[in-house]
N, C-alpha and C positions, 0 to 999 in steps of 0.2 A: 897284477891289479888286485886289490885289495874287496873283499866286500863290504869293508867298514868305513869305505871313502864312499862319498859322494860320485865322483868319477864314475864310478861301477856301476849303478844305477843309469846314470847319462848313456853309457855304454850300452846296458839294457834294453834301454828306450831307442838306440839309434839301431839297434838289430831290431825289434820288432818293427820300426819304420819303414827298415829298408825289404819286410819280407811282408806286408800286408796281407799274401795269402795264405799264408799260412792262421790268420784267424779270422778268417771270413766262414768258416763254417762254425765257430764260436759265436759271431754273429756281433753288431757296434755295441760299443760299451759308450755308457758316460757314467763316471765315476772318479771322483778326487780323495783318492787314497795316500794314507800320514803310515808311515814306516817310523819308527821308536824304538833303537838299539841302545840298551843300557849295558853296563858293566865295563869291563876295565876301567881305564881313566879317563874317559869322554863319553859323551851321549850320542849319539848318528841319529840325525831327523833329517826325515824324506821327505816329502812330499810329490806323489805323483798323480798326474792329470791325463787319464785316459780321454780317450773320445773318440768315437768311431770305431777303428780298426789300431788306431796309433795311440804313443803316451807322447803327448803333443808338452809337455812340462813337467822337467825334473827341477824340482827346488828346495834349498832348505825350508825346511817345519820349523817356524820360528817356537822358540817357547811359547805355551800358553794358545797356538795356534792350531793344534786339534780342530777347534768348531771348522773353522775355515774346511776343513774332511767331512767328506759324506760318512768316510769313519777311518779310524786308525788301527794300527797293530802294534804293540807293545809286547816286545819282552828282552829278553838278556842275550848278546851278542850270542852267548856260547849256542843257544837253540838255532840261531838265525846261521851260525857258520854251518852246524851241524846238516841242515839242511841244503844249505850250500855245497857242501861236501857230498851229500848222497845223489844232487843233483850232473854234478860232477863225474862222481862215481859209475853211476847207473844212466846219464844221461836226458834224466829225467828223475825229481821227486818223486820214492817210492813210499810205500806204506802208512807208517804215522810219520812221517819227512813232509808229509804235503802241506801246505798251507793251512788247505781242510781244517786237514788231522788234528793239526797244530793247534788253531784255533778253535775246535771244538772240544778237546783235552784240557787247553785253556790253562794249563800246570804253566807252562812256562814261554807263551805265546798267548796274549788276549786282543779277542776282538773289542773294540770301545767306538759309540756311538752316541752322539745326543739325543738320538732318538732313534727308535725300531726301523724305520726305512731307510737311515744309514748302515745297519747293520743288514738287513737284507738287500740291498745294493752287494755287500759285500759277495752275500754268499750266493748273489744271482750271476754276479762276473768273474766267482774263483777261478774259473775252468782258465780264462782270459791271464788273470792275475796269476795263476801258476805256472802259465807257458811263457807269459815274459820272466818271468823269476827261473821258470827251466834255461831259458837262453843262456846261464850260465856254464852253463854243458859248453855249447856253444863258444863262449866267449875265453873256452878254456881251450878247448880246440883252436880257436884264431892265433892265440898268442903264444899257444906251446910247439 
């Protein structure tokens, strides 16, 4: 499975579903967060719909469909596999691999909001947002 499908994400979403406690000491999110993979020859728009303890909605990010996010992340497939890889690897995103990181280095992953309390939304549920994205660990273990 691909991290540049769609699919993968769905995937994501139906492991953190199915393991609720695992972020209940994370504590409920509500937050509609826009994923924006650029580079090779296609764009990958996400759009995912926390709430509660679950990501209750994966869907495409239609163009121009940003607003519709509390906020989005943009940047170039190659950062977002890299990441993918180390989560992977290590079984979890380590160092400057984290989302965080990523988005506060801001080189090659940016966070983007219409306004300030979409971007603090962000950084109040990373913790949430990296452990669904760590599930890649995970979903590399199910299938290998």
């Amino acid at each position: 499975m691909q991290t540049s499908e769609m699919s993968y994400y769905q995937e994501l979403a139906d492991l953190m579903n199915s393991r609720p406690q695992d972020y209940e000491g994370l504590g409920e999110v509500n937050l509609t967060l826009g994923l924006v993979m650029h580079g090779g020859p296609s764009i990958l728009r996400v759009k995912l719909q926390f709430e509660d303890l679950k990501c209750i909605q994966v869907s495409v990010l239609e163009t121009g469909g940003e607003t519709s996010c509390d906020c989005w992340l943009e940047g170039d497939i190659e950062a977002w596999a890299e990441m993918f890889e180390d989560i992977v690897t290590h079984g979890m995103a380590t160092g400057r691999k984290t989302v965080n990181s990523l988005t506060l280095l801001g080189d090659r992953i940016n966070i983007h909001a219409d306004d300030p309390l979409g971007k603090d939304l962000f950084f109040r549920f990373n913790q949430t947002v990296q452990q669904f994205l760590d599930g890649a660990a995970q979903l590399q273990h199910l299938t290998a």
